[in-house]
matplotlib code that plots the C-alpha trace (Angstrom):
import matplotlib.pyplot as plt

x = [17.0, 19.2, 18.1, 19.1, 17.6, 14.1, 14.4, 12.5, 10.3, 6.3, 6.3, 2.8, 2.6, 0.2, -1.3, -3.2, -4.5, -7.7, -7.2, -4.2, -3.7, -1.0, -0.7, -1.2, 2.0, 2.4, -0.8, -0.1, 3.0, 1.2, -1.2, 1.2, 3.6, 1.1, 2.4, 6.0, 6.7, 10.3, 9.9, 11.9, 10.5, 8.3, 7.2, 4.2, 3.6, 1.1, -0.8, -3.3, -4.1, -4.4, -2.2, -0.7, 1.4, 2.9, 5.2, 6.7, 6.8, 7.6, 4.4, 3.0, 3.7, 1.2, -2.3, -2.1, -1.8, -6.3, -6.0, -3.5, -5.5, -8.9, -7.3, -5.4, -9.0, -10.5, -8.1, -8.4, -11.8, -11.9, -9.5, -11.9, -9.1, -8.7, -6.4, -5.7, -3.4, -1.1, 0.7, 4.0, 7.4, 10.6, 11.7, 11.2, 13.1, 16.5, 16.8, 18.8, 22.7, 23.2, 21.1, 20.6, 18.5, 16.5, 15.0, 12.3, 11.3, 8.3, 6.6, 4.0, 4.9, 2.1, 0.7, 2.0, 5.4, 6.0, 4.4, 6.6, 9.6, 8.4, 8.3, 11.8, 13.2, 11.3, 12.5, 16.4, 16.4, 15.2, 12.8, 11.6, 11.7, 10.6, 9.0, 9.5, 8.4, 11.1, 9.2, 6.0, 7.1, 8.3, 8.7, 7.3, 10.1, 10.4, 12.8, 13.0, 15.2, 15.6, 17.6, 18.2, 19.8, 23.5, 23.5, 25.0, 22.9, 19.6, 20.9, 21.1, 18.2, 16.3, 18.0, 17.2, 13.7, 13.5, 14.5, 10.8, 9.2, 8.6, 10.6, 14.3, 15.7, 19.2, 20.6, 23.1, 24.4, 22.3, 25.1, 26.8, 28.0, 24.8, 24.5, 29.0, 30.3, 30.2, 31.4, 29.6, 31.0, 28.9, 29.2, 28.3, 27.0, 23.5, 23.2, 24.3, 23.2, 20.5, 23.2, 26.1, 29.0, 30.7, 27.2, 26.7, 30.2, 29.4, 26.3, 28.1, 30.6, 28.0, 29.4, 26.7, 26.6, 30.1, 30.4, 27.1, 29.0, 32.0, 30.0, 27.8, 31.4, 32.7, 29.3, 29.8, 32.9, 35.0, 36.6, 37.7, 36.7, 40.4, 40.3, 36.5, 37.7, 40.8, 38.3, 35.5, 37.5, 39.3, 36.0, 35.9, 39.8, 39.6, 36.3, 36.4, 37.2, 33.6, 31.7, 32.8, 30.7, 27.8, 27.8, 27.6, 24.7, 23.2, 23.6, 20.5, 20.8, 19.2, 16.0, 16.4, 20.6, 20.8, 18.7, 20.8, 24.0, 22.9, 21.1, 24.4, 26.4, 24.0, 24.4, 28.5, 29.1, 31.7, 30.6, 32.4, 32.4, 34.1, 33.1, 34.9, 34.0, 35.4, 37.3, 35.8, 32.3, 32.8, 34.9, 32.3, 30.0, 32.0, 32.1, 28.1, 27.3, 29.7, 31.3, 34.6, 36.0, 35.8, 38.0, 37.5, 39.5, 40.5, 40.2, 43.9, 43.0, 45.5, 45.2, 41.6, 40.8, 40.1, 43.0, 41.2, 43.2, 43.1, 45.5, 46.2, 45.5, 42.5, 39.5, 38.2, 36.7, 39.6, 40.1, 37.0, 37.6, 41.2, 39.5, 36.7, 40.2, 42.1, 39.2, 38.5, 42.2, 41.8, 38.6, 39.6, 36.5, 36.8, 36.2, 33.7, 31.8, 31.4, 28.5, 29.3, 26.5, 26.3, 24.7, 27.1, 29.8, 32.4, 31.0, 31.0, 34.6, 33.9, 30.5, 31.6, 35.1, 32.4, 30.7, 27.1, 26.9, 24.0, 23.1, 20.8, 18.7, 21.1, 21.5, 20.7, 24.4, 24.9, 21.8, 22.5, 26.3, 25.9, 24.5, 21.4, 19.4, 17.3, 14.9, 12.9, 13.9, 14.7, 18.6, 17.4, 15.8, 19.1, 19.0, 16.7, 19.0, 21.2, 18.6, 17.6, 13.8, 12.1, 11.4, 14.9, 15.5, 12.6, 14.3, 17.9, 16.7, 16.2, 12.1, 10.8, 13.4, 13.0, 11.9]
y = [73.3, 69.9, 66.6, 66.7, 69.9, 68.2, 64.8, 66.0, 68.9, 68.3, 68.1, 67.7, 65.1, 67.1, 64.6, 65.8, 63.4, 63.6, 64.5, 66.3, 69.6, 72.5, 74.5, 72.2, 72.3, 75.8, 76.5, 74.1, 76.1, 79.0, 78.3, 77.1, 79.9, 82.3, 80.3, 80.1, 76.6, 74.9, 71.9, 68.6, 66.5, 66.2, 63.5, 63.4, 60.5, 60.6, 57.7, 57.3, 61.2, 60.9, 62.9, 62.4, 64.8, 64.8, 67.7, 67.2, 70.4, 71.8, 72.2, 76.2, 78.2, 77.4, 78.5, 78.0, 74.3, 74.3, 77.4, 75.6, 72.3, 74.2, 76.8, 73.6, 71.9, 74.8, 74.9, 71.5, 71.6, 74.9, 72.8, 69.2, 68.0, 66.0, 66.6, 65.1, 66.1, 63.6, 64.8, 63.4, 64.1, 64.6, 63.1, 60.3, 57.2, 57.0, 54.1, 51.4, 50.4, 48.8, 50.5, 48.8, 49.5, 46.3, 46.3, 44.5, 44.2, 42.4, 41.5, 41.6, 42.5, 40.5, 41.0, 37.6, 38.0, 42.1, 40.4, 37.2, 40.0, 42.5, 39.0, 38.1, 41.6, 41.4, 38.0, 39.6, 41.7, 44.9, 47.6, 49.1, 52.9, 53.9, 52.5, 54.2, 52.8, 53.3, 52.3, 50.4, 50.0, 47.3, 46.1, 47.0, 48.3, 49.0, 50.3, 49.1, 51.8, 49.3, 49.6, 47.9, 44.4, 44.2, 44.5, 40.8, 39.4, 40.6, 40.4, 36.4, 36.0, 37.9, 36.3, 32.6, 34.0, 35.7, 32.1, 30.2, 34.1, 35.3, 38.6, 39.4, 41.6, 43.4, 44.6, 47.1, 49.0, 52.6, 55.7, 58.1, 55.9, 54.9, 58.1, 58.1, 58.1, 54.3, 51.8, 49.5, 46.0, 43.8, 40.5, 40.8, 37.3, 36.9, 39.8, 43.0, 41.2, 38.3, 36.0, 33.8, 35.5, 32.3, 30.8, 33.8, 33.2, 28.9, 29.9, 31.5, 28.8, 26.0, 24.3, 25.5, 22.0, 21.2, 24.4, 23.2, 19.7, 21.7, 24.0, 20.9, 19.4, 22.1, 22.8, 19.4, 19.9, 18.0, 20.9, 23.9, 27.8, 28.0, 24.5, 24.8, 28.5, 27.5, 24.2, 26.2, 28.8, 26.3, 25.4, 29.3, 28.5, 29.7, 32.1, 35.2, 38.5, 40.0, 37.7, 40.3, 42.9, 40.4, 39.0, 42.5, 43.6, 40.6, 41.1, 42.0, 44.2, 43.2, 45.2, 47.7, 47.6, 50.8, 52.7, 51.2, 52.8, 56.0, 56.5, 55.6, 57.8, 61.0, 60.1, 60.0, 56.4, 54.9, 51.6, 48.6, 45.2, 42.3, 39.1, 35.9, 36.7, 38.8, 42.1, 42.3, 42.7, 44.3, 47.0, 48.0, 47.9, 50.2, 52.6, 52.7, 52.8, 55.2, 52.5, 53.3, 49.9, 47.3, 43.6, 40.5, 37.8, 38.5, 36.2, 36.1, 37.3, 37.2, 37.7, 38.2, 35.1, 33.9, 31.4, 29.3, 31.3, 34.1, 36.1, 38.1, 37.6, 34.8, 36.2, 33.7, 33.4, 34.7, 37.3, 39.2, 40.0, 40.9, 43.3, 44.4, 45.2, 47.0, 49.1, 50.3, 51.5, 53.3, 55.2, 55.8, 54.1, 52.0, 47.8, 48.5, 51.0, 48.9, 47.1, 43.9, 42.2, 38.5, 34.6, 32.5, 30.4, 32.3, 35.7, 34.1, 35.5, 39.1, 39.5, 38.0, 40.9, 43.3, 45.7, 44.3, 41.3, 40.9, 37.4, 38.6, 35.5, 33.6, 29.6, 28.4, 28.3, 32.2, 33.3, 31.4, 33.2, 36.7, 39.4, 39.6, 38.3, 39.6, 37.5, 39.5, 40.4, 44.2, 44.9, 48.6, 47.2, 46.8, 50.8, 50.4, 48.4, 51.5, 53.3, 55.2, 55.6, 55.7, 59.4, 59.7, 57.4, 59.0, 62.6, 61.2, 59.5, 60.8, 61.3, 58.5, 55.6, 52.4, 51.7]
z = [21.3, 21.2, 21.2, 25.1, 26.2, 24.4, 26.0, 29.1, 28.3, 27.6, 24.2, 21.4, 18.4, 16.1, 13.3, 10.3, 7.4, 5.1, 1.0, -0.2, -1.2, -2.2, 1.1, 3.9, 5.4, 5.7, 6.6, 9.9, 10.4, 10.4, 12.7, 15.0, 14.8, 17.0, 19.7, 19.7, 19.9, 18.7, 15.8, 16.8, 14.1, 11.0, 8.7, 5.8, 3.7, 0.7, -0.3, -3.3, -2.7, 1.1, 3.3, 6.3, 8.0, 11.7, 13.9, 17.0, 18.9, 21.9, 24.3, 24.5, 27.6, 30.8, 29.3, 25.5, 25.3, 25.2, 22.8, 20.3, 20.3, 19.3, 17.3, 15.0, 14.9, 13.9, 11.2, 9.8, 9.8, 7.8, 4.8, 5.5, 6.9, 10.6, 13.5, 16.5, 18.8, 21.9, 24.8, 25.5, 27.0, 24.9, 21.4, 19.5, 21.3, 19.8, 16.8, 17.7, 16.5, 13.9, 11.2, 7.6, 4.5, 3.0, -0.6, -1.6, -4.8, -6.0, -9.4, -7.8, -3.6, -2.3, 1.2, 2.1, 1.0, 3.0, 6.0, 6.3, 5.2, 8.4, 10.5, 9.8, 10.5, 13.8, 14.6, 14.1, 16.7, 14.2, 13.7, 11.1, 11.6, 8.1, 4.7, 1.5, -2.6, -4.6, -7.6, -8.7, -12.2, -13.8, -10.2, -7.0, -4.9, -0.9, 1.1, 4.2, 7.1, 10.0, 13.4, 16.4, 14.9, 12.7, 9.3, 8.4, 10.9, 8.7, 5.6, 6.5, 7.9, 4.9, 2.0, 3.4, 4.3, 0.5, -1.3, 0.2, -1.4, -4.8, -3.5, -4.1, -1.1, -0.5, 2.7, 2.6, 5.5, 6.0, 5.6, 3.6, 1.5, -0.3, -2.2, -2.7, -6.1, -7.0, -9.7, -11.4, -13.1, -14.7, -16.9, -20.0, -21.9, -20.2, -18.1, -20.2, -22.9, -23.9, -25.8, -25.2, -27.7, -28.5, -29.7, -31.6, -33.6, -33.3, -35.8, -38.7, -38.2, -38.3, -35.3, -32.6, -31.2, -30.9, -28.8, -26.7, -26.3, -24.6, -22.5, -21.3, -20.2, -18.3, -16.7, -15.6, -14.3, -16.5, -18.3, -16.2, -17.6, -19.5, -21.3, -22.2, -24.1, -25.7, -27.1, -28.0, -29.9, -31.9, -33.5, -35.0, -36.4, -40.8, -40.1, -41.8, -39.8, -41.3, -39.0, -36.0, -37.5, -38.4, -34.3, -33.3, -35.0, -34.0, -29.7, -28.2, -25.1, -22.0, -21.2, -19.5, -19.7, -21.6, -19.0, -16.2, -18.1, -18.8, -15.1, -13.6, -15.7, -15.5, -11.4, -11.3, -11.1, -13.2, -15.5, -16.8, -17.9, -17.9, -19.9, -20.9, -24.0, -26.9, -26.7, -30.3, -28.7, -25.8, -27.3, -29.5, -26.3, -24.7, -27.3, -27.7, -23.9, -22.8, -20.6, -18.7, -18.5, -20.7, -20.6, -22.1, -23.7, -27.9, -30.6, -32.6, -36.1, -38.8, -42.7, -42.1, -40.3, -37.1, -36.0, -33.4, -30.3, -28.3, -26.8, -23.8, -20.4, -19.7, -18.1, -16.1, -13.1, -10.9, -14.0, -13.2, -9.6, -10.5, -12.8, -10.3, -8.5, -10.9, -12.1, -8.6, -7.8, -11.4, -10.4, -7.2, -5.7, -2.4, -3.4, -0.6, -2.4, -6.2, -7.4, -9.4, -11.3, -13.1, -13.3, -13.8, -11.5, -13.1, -11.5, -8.3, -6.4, -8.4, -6.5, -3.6, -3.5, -4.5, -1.5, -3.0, -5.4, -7.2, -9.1, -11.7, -13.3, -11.8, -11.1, -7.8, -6.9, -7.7, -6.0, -2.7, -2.6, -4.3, -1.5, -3.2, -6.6, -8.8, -10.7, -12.7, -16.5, -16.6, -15.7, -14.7, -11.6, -9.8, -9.7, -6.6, -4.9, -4.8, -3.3, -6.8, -7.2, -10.2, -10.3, -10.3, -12.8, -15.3, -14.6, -15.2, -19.0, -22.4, -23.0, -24.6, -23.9, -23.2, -19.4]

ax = plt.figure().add_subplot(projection="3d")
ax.plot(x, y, z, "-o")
ax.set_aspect("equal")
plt.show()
């Protein structure tokens, strides 16, 4: 029967909650098999061990609608479950255009915090047609399905809303394309990893706060991203090529980057990076995490020594979402469907040409112009912004690995 032919006939809501158990649903089915009704819908949550499970169905021929009722009760009763049972006419009411999925995540989601978010979606125009965790650990995480309001429309209202909340929330538009083959870009200095590379490199050449004089400069405008590099390499000019290997040893991964990686790959997307760093880390980056893009600025090395320049093309801030770019037309992935991730300024115009942006521990600035921040400390929490739950995620890693 269609979704027409159903919009007029009598029709039965038939709830059934109390403890769950193996055998529920079918036994409903069952039951209400003897009297040849059509299903147009069916939902069960469970909660903390309690069920609840609810069919639509047609209405019995003339005579069996008292018969079904008892008969269902009857059956509930004999499993110490509870039933009751609504008349109605037709279907569910349609959801309205314009349909969008919000994520919340929380550390912890208070009661506060999902009311004032519910509020806001109300106050758009929007309903919420269904609520589903994603994952309780290390963060709590809800997905919001909503209708009835347009996607940018929400996705303002929420993000200004989110920044007076301890909650970070994404809105991406609900469709096919959540679950498409995506790529992945990410910086890498602060979000793939803990460190700044060019500190790392500053240490063994025991010039740490000349390089913190030149990053304080261009953080305060007075040096653009291209000036600040070319004066903060020159400080590393005569050190020895063997520092490369001692700076890589010493980067500390971001928790939870590794299982962000290998979720993503084990799912189909592809990953890169780009970093306005060193090729000379994020090559070796590449090769441990199974990346599939990789760019960065290099340092010039000759006779064994670093000569104070790089060479190549400049990443900068431009540089990244030129890369975003060019490793999208190489995997064949829409700029609509990648995911770009970073904190600083110089991420700003990748997330922004990204389809979703995400600022993660970001300034101020970042936060207010990427689609959506996350502010908690484990990378792999982005993963529920893609809709990825943590069942998934646990099922998709190697036993034992880091969360």
């Amino acid at each position: 029967m269609s979704a027409q032919q159903t919009s007029d006939v009598p029709t039965l809501l038939v709830k059934i909650f109390g403890k769950d158990r193996p055998g529920i649903t079918a036994g409903l089915f069952d039951t209400l098999a003897a009297y040849s009704v059509d299903v147009i819908d069916i939902e069960q949550v469970v909660t903390r061990g309690r069920m609840v499970l609810c069919a639509l169905i047609t209405a019995p021929g003339p005579g069996f609608d008292g018969d079904l009722r008892a008969t269902v009760h009857s059956w509930a009763e004999s499993i110490k479950m509870q039933a009751e049972i609504i008349s109605g006419i037709g279907d569910n009411r349609p959801r309205g255009h314009g349909r969008s999925l919000v994520t919340v995540l929380g550390h912890p989601l208070t009661a506060e915090s999902t009311a004032a978010i519910a509020a806001t979606i109300t106050g758009t125009g929007g309903n919420i047609d269904r609520i589903f965790r994603l994952a309780k650990y290390p963060v709590t995480a809800v997905e919001f399905a909503v209708s009835g309001t347009e996607t940018e429309k929400l996705r303002t209202a929420l993000v200004t809303e989110a920044a007076h909340l301890d909650v970070d929330v994404a809105v991406v538009a609900a469709g096919l394309q959540r679950r498409a083959q995506r790529l992945v870009v990410m910086d890498v200095d602060s979000t793939l990893i803990q460190d700044e590379v060019i500190e790392l490199f500053a240490t063994h050449a025991g010039c740490e706060d000349k390089v913190a004089e030149v990053t304080a400069a261009a953080m305060r405008g007075e040096l653009d991203f291209e000036q600040s590099l070319h004066a903060r390499v020159a400080l590393l000019a005569g050190l020895d090529v063997s520092v490369v290997d001692k700076v890589r040893a010493e980067v500390r991964m971001t928790p939870g980057a590794r299982t962000l990686i290998r979720t993503l790959k084990r799912l189909g997307f592809q990953v890169g990076v780009v970093s306005g760093g060193f090729t000379q880390v994020t090559d070796d980056l590449k090769e441990r995490l199974g990346l599939d893009f990789a760019s960065a600025n290099t340092l010039e090395i000759v006779d064994g020594k670093l000569t104070g320049r790089v060479t190549g093309e400049i990443v900068d801030r431009a540089g990244k979402a030129r890369l975003l770019r060019r490793f999208a037309a190489e995997a064949g992935v829409p700029l609509a469907q990648t995911v770009a991730i970073g904190d600083g300024a110089n991420d700003l115009d990748m997330l922004n040409a990204a389809g979703l942006g995400v600022a993660f521990n970001a300034k101020p600035v970042v936060r207010r112009a990427a689609h959506t921040a996350v502010n908690v400390p484990f990378l792999d929490t982005v993963l529920y912004l893609l809709g990825i739950t943590r069942e998934e995620v646990e099922a998709a890693d190697d036993p034992g690995a880091e969360h």
